[in-house]
py3Dmol code that shows the C-alpha trace and the ligand (Angstrom):
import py3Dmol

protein = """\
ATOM      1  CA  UNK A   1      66.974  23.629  53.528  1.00  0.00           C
ATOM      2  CA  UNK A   2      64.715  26.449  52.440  1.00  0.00           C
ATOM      3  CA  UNK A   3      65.733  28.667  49.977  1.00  0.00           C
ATOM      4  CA  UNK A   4      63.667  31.794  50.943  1.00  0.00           C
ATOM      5  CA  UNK A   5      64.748  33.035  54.555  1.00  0.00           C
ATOM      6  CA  UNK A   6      61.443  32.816  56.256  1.00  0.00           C
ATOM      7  CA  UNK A   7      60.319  32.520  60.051  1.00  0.00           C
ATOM      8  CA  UNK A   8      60.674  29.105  61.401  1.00  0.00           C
ATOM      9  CA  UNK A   9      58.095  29.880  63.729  1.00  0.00           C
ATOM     10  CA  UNK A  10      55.460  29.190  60.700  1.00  0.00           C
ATOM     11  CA  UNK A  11      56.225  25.920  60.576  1.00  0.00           C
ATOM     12  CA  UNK A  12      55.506  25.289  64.206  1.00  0.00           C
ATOM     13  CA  UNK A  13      51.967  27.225  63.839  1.00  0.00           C
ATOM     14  CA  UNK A  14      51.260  25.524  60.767  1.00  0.00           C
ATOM     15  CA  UNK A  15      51.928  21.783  63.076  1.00  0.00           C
ATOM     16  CA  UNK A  16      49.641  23.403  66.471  1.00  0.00           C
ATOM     17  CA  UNK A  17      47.114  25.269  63.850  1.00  0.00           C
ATOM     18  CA  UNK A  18      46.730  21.530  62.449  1.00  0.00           C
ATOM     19  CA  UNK A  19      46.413  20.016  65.625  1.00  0.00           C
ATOM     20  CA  UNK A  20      43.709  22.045  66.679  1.00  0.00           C
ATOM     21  CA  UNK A  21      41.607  21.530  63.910  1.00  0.00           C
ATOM     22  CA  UNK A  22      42.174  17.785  64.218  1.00  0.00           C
ATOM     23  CA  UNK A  23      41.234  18.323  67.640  1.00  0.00           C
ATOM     24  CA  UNK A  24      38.442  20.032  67.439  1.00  0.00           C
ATOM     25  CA  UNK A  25      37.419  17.663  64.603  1.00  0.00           C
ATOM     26  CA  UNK A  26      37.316  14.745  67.163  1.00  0.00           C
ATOM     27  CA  UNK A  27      35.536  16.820  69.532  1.00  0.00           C
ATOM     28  CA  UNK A  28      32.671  17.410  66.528  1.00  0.00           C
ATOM     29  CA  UNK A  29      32.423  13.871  66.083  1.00  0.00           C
ATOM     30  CA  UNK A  30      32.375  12.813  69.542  1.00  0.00           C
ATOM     31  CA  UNK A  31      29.612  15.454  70.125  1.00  0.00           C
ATOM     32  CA  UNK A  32      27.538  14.456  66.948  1.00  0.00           C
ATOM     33  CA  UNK A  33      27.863  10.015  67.809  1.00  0.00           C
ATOM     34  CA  UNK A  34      26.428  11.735  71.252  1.00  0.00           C
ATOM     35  CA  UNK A  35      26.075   8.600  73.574  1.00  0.00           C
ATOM     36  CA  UNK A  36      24.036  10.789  76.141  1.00  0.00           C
ATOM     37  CA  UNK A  37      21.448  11.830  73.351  1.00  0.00           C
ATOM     38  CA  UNK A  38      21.145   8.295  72.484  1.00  0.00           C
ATOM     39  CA  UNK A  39      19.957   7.010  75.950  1.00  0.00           C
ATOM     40  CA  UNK A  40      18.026   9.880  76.411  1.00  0.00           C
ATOM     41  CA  UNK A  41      15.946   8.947  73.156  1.00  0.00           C
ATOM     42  CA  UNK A  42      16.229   5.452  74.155  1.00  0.00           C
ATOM     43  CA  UNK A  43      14.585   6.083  77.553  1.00  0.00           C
ATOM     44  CA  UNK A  44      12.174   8.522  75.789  1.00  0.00           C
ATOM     45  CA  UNK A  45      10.946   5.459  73.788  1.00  0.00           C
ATOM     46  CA  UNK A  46      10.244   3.000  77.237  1.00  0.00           C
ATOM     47  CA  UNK A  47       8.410   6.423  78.590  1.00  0.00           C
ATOM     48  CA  UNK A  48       6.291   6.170  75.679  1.00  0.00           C
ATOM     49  CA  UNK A  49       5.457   2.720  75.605  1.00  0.00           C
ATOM     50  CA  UNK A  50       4.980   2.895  78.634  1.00  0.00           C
ATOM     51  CA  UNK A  51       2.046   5.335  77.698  1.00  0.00           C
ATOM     52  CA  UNK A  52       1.134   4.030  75.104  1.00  0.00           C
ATOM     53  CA  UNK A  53       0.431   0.829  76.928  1.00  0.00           C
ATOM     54  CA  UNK A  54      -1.337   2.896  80.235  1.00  0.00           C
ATOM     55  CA  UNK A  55      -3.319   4.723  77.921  1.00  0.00           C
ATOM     56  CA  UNK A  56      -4.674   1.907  75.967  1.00  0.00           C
ATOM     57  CA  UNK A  57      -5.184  -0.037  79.123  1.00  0.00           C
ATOM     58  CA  UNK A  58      -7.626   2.734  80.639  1.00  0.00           C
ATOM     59  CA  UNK A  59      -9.212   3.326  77.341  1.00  0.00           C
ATOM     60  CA  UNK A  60     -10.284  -0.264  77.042  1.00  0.00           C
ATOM     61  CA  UNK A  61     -11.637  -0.951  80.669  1.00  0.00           C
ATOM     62  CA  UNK A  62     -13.295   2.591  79.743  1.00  0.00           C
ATOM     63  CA  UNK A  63     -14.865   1.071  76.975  1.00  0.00           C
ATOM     64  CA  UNK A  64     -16.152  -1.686  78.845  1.00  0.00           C
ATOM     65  CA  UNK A  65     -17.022   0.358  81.788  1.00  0.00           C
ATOM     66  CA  UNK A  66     -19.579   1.855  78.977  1.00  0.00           C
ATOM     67  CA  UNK A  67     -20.498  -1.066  77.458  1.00  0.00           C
ATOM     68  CA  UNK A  68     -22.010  -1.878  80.622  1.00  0.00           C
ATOM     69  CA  UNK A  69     -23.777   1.673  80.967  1.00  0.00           C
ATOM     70  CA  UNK A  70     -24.952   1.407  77.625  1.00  0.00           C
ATOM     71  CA  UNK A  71     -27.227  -2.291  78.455  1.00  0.00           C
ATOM     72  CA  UNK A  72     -27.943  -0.617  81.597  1.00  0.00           C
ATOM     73  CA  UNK A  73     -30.080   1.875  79.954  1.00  0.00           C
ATOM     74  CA  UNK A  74     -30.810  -0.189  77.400  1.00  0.00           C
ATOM     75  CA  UNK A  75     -32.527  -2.701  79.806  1.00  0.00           C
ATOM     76  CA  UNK A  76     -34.074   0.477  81.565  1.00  0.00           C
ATOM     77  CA  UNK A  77     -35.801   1.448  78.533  1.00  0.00           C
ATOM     78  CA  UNK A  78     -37.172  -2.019  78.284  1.00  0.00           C
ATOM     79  CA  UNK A  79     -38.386  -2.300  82.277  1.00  0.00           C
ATOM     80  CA  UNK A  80     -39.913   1.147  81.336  1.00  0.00           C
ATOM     81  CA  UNK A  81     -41.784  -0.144  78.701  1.00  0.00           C
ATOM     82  CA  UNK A  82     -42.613  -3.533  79.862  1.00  0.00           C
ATOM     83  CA  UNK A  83     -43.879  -1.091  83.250  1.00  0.00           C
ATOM     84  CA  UNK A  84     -45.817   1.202  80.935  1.00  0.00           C
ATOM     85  CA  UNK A  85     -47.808  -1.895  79.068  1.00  0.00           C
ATOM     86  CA  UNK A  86     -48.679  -3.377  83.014  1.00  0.00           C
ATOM     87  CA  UNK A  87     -50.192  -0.072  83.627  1.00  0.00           C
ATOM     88  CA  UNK A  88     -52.041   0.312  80.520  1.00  0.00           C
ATOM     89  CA  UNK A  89     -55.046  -2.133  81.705  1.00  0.00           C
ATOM     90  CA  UNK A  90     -54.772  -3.565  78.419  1.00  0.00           C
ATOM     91  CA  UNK A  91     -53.270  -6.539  79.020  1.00  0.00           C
ATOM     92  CA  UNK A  92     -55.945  -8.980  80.684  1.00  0.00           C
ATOM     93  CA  UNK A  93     -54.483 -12.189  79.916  1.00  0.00           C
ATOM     94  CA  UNK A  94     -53.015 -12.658  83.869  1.00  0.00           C
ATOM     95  CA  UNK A  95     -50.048 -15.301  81.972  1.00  0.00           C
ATOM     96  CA  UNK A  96     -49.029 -12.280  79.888  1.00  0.00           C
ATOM     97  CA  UNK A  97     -48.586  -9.664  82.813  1.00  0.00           C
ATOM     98  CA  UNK A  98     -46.703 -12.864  84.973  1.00  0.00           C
ATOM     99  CA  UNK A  99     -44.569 -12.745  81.532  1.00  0.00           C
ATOM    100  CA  UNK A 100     -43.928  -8.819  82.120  1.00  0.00           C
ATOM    101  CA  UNK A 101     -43.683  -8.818  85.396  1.00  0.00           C
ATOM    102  CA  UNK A 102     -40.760 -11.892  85.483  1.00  0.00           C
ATOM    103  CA  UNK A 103     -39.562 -10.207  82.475  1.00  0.00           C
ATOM    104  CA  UNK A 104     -38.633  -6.888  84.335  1.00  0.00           C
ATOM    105  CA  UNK A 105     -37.525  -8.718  87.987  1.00  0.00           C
ATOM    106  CA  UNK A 106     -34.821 -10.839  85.340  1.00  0.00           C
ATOM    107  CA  UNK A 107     -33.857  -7.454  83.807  1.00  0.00           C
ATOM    108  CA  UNK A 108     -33.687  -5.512  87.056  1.00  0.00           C
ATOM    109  CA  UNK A 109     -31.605  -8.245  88.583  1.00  0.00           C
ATOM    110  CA  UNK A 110     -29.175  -8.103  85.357  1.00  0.00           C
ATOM    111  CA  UNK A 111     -28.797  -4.504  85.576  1.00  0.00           C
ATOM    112  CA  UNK A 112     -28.172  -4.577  89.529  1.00  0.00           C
ATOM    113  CA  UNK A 113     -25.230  -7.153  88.600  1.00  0.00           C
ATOM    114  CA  UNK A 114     -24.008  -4.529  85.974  1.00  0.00           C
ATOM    115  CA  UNK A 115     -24.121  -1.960  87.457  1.00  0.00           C
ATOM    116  CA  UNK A 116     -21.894  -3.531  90.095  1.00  0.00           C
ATOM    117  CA  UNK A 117     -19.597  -4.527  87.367  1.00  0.00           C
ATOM    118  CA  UNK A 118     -19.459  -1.024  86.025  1.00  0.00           C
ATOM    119  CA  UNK A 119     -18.632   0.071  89.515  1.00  0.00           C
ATOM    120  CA  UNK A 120     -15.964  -2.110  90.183  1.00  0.00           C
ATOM    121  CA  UNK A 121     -14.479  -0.869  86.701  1.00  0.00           C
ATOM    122  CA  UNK A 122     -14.551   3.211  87.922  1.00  0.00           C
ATOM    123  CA  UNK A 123     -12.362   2.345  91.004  1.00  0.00           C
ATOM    124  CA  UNK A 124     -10.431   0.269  88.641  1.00  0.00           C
ATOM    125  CA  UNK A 125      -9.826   3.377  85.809  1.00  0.00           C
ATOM    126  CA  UNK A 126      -9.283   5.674  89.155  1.00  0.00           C
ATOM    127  CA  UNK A 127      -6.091   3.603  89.633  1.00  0.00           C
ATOM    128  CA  UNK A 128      -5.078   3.315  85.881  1.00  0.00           C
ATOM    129  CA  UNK A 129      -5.587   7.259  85.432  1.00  0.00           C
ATOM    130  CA  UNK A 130      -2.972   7.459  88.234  1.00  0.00           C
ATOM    131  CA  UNK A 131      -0.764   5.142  86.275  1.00  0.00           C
ATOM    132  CA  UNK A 132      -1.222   7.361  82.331  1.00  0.00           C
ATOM    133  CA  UNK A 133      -1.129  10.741  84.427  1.00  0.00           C
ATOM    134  CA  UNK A 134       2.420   9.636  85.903  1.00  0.00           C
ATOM    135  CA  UNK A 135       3.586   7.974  82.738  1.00  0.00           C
ATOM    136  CA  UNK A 136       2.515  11.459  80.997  1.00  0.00           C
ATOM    137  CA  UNK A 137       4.519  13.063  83.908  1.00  0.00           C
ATOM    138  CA  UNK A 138       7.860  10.774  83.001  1.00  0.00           C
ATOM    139  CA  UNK A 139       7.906  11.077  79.335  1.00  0.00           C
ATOM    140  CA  UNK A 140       7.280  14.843  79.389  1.00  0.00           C
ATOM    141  CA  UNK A 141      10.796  14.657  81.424  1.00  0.00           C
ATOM    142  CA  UNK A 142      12.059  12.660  78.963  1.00  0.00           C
ATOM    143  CA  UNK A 143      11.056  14.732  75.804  1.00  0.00           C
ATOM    144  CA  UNK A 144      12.852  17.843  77.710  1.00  0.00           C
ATOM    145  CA  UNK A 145      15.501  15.696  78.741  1.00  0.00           C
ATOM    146  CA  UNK A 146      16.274  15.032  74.692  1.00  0.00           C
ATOM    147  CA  UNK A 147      15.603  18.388  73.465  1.00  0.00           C
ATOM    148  CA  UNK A 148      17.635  20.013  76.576  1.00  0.00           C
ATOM    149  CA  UNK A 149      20.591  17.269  75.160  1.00  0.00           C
ATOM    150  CA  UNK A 150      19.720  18.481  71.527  1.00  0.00           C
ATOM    151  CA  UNK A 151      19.581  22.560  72.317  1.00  0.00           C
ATOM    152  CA  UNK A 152      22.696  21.957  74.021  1.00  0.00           C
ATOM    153  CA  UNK A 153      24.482  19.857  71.664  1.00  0.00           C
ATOM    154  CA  UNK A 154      23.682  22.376  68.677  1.00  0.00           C
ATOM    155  CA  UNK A 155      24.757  25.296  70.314  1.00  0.00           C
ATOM    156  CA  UNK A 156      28.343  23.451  71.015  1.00  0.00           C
ATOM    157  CA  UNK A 157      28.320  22.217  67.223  1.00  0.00           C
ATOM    158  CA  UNK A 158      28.354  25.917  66.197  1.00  0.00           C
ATOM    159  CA  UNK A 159      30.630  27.356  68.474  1.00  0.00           C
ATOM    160  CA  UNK A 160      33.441  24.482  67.583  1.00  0.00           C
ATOM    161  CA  UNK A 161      32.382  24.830  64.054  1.00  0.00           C
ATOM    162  CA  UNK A 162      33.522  28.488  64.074  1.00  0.00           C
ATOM    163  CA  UNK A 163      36.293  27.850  66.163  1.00  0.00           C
ATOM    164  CA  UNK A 164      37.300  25.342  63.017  1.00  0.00           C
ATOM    165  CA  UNK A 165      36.285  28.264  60.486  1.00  0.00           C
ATOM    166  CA  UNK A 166      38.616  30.808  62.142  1.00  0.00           C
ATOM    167  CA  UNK A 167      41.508  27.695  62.306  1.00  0.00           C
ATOM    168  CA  UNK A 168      41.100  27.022  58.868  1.00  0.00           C
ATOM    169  CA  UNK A 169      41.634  30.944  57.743  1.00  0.00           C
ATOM    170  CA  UNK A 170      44.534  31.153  59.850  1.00  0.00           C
ATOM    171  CA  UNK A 171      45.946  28.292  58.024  1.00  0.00           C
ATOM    172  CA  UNK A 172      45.942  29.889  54.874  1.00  0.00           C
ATOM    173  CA  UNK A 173      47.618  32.485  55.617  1.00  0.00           C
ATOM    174  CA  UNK A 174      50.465  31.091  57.369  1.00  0.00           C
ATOM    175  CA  UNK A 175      50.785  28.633  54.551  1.00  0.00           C
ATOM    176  CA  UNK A 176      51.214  32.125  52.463  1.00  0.00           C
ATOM    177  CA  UNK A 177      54.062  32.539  54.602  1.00  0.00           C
ATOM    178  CA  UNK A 178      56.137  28.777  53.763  1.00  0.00           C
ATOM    179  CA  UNK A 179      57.904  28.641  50.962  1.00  0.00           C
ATOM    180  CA  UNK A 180      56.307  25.605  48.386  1.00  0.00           C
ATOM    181  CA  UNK A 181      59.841  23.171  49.149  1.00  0.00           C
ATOM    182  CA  UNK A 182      58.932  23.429  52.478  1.00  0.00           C
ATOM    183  CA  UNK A 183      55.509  22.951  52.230  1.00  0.00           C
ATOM    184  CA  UNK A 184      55.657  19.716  50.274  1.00  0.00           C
ATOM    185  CA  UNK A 185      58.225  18.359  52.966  1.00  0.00           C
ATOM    186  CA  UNK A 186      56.138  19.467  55.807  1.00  0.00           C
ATOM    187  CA  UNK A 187      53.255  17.244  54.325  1.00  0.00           C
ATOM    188  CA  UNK A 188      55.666  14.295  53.218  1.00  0.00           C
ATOM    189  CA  UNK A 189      56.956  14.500  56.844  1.00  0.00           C
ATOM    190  CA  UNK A 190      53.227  14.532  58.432  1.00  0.00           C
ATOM    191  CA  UNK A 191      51.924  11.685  56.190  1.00  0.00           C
ATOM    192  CA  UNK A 192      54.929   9.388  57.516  1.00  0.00           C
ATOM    193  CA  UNK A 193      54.911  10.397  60.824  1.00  0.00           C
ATOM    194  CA  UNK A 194      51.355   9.900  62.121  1.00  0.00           C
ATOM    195  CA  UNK A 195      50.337  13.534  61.402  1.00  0.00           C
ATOM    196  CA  UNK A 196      52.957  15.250  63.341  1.00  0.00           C
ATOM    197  CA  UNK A 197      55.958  16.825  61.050  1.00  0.00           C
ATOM    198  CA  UNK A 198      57.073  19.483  63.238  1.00  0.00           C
ATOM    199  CA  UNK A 199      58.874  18.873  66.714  1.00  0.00           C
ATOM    200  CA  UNK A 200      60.381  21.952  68.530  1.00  0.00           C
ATOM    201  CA  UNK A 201      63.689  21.508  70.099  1.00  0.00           C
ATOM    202  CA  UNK A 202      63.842  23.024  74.204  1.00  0.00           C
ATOM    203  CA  UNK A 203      67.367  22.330  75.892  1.00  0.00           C
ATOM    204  CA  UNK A 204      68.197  19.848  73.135  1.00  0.00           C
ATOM    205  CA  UNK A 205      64.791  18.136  73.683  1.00  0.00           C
ATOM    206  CA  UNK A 206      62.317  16.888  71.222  1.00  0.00           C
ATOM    207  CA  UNK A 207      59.084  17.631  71.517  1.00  0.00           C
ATOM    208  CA  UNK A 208      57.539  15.087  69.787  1.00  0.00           C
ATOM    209  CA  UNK A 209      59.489  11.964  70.796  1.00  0.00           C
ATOM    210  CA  UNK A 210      60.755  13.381  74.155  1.00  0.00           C
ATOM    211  CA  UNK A 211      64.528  12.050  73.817  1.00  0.00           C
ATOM    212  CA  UNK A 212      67.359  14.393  73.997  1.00  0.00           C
ATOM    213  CA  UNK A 213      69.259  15.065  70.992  1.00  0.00           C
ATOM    214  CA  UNK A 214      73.279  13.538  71.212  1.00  0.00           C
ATOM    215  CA  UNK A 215      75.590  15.657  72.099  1.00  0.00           C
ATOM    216  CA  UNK A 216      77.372  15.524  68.528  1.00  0.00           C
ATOM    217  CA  UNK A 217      74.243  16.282  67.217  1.00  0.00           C
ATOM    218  CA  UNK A 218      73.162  18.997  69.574  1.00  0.00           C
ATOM    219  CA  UNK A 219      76.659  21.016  68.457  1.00  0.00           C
ATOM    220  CA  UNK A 220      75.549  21.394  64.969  1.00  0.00           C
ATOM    221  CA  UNK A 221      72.426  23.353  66.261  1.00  0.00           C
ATOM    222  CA  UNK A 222      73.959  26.844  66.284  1.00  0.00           C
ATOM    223  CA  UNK A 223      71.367  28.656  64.248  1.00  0.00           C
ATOM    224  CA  UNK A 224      67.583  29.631  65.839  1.00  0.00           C
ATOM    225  CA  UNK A 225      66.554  30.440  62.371  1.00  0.00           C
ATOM    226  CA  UNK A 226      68.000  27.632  60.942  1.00  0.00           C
ATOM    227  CA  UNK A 227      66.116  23.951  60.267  1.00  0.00           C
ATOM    228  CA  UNK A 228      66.925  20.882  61.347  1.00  0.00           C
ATOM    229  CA  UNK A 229      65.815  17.508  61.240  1.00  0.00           C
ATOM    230  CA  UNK A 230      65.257  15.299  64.742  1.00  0.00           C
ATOM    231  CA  UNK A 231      68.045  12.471  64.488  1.00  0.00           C
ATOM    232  CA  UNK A 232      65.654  10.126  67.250  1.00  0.00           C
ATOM    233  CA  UNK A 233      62.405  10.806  65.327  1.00  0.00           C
ATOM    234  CA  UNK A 234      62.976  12.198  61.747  1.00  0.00           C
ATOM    235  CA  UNK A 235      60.606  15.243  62.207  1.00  0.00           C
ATOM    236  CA  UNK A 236      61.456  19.120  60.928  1.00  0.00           C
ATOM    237  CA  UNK A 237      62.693  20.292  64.322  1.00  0.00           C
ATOM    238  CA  UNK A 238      62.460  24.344  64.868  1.00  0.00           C
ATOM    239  CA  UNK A 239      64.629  25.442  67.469  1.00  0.00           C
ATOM    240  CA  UNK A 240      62.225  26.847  70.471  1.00  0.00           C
ATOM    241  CA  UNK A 241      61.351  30.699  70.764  1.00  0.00           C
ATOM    242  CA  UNK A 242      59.268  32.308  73.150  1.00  0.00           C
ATOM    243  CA  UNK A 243      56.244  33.038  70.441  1.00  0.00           C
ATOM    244  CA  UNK A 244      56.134  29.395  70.127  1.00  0.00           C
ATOM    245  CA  UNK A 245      53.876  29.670  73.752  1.00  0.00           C
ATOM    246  CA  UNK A 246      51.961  32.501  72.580  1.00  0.00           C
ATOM    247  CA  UNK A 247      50.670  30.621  69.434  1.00  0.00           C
ATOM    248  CA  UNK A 248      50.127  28.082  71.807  1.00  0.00           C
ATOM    249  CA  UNK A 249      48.141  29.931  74.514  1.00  0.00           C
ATOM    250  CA  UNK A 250      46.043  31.449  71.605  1.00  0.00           C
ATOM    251  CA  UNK A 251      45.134  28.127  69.926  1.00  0.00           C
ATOM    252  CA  UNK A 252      44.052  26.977  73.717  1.00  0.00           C
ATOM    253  CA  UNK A 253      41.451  29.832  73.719  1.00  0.00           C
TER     254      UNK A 253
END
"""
ligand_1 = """\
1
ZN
Zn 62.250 13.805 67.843
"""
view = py3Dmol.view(width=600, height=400)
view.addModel(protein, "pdb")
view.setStyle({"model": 0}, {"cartoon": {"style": "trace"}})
view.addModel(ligand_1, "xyz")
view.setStyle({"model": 1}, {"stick": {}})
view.zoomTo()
view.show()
């Protein structure tokens, strides 16, 4: 088949060196869809509603809490006043002081009712600071959570991307090694046979399609160095050496 004598062996690296890549390839992809990053951010999202919604909840009975404090005082300044002007002695008119005087009992009354009001709102907000503080708590776990997911991921991108790197330089130099008519069979083979083009042959067995090669068959394979062709499955069949593991055990790593 091959017109230069060259090490069969090649071929077979070539086939695992391949494999790897497209393995580790898959791996990359699985790791960048990342279905546990996606949940995480996904939960990180309800913690922050969540928050969101706690925070804006306190805030606004806060506000009201002070709306009340605010005509409190307001209505203190005014029973002040209205106190300050029946002290004077110069109001005579007796229907004007009555005026004050119902004036400020109205007002005090008001502000007793607000301030209850108010006070019912402060035990409320006690309750609904609880409720952001533990909210805060859970979405602080799930910011960590993602960035934990997102540290982690990163650091596995860029050791499989070097593992790729190094796969990729060993590639070109074994396909230094395999002569060009072999080469563009090895790639005709691959592209009609799912991506695998080399098989190796162990006690007459392919590797690839796992049958055992016929008897009249497995007599012409006399030669190690030589190549042959699968007669079950079609693929470049190399017949099986011991470095065959070793390229194997080093493409594991
Ligand atoms: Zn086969």
């Amino acid at each position: 088949m091959a017109e230069i004598k060259f090490d069969p062996t090649d071929l077979v690296e070539l086939q695992l060196i391949e494999n790897a890549i497209t393995a580790r390839h898959s791996e990359i992809k699985e790791l960048e869809i990342n279905k546990p990053l996606v949940e995480a951010e996904r939960e990180l999202g309800g913690a922050k509603e969540n928050f969101d919604k706690a925070s804006s909840e306190y805030r606004e009975t806060d506000g009201n809490r002070k709306k009340l404090e605010d005509q409190v005082e307001l209505q203190n300044e005014k029973i002040s006043s209205n106190e300050e002007k029946l002290f004077s002695g110069t109001i005579t008119s007796s229907k004007e002081l009555e005026n004050y005087q119902e004036e400020n009992e109205i007002l005090k009354e008001s502000n007793s009712k607000y301030e209850d009001e108010a006070l019912e709102l402060m035990e409320l907000l006690e309750g609904m600071d609880k409720k952001v503080q533990e909210a805060k708590i859970l979405m602080g776990g799930k910011e960590s959570e993602v960035i934990r997911i997102k540290n982690e991921m990163n650091e596995k991108l860029e050791v499989l991307n070097n593992i790729v790197e190094g796969l990729n330089k060993r590639r070109e130099e074994v396909l230094l090694r395999i002569p060009e008519d072999l080469k563009k069979k090895y790639n005709e083979v691959k592209s009609r046979k799912g991506g695998i083009a080399v098989s190796v042959l162990k006690n007459f067995f392919c590797s690839v399609c796992n049958m055992e090669i016929p008897s009249s068959e497995a007599e012409k394979i006399e030669d190690p160095d030589e190549i042959y062709k699968c007669p079950l499955c079609g693929r470049i069949s190399i017949v099986y050496r011991k470095e065959i593991d070793k390229i194997e055990k080093e493409l594991e790593s």
